[in-house]
PAZAPA-4460 file (N, C-alpha, C; in steps of 0.05 Angstrom, whole numbers, plus 32768, in hexadecimal, padded with zeros to 4 digits):
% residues 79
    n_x    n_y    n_z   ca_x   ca_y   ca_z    c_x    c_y    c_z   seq   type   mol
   8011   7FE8   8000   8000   8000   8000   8012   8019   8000     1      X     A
   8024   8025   7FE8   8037   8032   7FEA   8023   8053   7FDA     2      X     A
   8023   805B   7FED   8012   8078   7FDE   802A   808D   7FE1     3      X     A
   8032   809E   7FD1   8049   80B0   7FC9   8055   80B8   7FAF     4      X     A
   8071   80C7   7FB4   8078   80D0   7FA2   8093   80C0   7FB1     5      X     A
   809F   80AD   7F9C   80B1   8093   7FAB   80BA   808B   7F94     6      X     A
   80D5   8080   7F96   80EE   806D   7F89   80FE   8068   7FA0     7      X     A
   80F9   8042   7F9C   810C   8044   7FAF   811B   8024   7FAE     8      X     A
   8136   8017   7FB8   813E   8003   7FB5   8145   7FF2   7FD6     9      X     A
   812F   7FE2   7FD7   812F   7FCE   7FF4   8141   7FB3   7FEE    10      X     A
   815D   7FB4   7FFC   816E   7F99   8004   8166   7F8E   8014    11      X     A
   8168   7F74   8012   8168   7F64   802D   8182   7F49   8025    12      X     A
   8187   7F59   8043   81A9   7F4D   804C   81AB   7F2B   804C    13      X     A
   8190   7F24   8051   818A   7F04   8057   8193   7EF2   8043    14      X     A
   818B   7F00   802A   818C   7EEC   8019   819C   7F01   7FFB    15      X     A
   81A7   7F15   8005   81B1   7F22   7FE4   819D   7F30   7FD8    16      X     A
   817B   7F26   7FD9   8169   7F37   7FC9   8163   7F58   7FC4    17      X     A
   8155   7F59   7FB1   814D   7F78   7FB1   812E   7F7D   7FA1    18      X     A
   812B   7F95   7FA9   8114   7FA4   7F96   8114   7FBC   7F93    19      X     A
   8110   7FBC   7F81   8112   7FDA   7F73   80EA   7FE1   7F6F    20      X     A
   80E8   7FF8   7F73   80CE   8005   7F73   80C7   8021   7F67    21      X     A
   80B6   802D   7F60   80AC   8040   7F52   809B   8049   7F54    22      X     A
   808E   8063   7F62   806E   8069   7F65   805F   8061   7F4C    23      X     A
   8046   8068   7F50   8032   805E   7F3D   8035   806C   7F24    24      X     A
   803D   8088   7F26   8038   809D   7F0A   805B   80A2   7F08    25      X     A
   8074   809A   7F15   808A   80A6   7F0E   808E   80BC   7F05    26      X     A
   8088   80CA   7F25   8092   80E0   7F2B   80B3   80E7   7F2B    27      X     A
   80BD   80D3   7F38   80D6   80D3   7F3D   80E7   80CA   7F2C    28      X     A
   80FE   80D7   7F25   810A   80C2   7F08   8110   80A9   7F16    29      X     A
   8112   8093   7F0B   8124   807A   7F0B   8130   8070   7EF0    30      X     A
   8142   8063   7EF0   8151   8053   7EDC   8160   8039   7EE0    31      X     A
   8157   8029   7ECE   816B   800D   7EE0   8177   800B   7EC8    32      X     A
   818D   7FF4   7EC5   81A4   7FEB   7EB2   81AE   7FD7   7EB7    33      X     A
   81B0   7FC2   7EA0   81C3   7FB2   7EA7   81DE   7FAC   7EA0    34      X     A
   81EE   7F9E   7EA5   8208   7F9D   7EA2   8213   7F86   7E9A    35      X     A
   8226   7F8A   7E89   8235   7F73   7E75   8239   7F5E   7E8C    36      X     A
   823C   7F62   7EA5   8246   7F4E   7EB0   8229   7F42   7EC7    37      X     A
   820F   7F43   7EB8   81FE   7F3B   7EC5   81EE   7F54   7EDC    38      X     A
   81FF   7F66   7EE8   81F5   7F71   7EFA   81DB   7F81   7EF4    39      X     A
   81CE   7F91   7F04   81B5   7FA1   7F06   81BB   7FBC   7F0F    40      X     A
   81C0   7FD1   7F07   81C4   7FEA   7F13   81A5   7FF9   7F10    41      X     A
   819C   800F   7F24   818C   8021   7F2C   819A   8038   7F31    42      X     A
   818F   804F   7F24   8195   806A   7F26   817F   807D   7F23    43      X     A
   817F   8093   7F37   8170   80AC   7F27   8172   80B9   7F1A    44      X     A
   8188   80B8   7F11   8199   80C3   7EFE   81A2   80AE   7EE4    45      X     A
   81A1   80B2   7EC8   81A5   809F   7EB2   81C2   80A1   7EB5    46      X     A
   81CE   80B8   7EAD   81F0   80CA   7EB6   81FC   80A3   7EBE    47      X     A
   81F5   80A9   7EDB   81FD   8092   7EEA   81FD   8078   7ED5    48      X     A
   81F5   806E   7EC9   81EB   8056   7EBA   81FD   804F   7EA3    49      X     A
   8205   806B   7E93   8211   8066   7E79   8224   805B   7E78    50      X     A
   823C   8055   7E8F   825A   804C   7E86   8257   802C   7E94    51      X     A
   8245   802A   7EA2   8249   8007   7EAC   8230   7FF5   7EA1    52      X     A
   8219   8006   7E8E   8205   7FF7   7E8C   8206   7FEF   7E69    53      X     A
   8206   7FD6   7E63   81FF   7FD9   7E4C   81DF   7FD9   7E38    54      X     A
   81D1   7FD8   7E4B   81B5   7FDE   7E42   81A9   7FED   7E61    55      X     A
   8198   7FFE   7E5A   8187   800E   7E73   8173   8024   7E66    56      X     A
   8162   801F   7E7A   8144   802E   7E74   8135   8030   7E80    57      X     A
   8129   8041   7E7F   810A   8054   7E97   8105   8040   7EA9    58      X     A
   8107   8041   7EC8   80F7   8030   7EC9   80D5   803B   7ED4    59      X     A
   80C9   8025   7EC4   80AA   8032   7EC6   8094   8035   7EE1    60      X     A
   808F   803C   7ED8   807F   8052   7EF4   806A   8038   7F05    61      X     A
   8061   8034   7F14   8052   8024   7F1D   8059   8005   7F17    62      X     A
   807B   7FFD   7F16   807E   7FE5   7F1F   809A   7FE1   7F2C    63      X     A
   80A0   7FC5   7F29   80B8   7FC7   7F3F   80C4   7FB1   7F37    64      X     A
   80DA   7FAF   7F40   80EA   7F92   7F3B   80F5   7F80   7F51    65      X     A
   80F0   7F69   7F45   8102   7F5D   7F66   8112   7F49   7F58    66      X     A
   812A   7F4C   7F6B   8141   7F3B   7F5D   813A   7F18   7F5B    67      X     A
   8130   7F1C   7F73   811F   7EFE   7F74   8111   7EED   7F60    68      X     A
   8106   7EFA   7F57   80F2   7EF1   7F41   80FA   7EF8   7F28    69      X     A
   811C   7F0A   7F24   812A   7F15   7F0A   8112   7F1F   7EF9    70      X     A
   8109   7F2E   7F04   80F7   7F3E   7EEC   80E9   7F58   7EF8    71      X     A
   80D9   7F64   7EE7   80CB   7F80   7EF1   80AC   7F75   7EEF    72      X     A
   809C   7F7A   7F05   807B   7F77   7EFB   806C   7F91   7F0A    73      X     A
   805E   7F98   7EFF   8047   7FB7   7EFE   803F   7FA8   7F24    74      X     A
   803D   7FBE   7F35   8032   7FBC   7F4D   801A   7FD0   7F50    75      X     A
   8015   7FDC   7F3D   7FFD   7FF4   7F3F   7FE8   7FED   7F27    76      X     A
   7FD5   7FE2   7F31   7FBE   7FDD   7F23   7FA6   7FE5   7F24    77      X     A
   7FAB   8003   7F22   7F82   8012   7F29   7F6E   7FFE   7F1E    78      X     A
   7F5C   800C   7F2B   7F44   7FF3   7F2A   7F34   8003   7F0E    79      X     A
***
């Protein structure tokens, strides 16, 4: 139940995981990227992204990613 103007990235130490998040309308910039050598980078800034990422793009407004599940799925679904 996340109501705001929010980007934001939750670790947990337990197991290595993450999630990446996005208010519903992306207010806030985000950008993720990935990297020749498998990795996942997040920035609010693209700047940040260009020299270690070799693909990266918007990430979209009302979903999130979790490393867990290696993928992004929409978490905002008005009725």
């Amino acid at each position: 139940m996340l109501d705001g103007m929010l980007s934001f990235v939750l670790f947990d130490t337990r197991d290595n995981s993450f999630i990446v998040a996005q208010d519903a309308i992306g207010i806030t910039s985000l950008y993720i990227g990935w990297g020749l050598d498998g990795s996942i980078w997040v920035s609010s800034e693209m700047k940040a992204l260009n020299d270690d990422c070799e693909h990266f793009e918007t990430f979209p407004p009302g979903h999130l990613y979790s490393s867990k599940a290696d993928g992004m799925r929409r978490w905002y679904n008005p009725p």
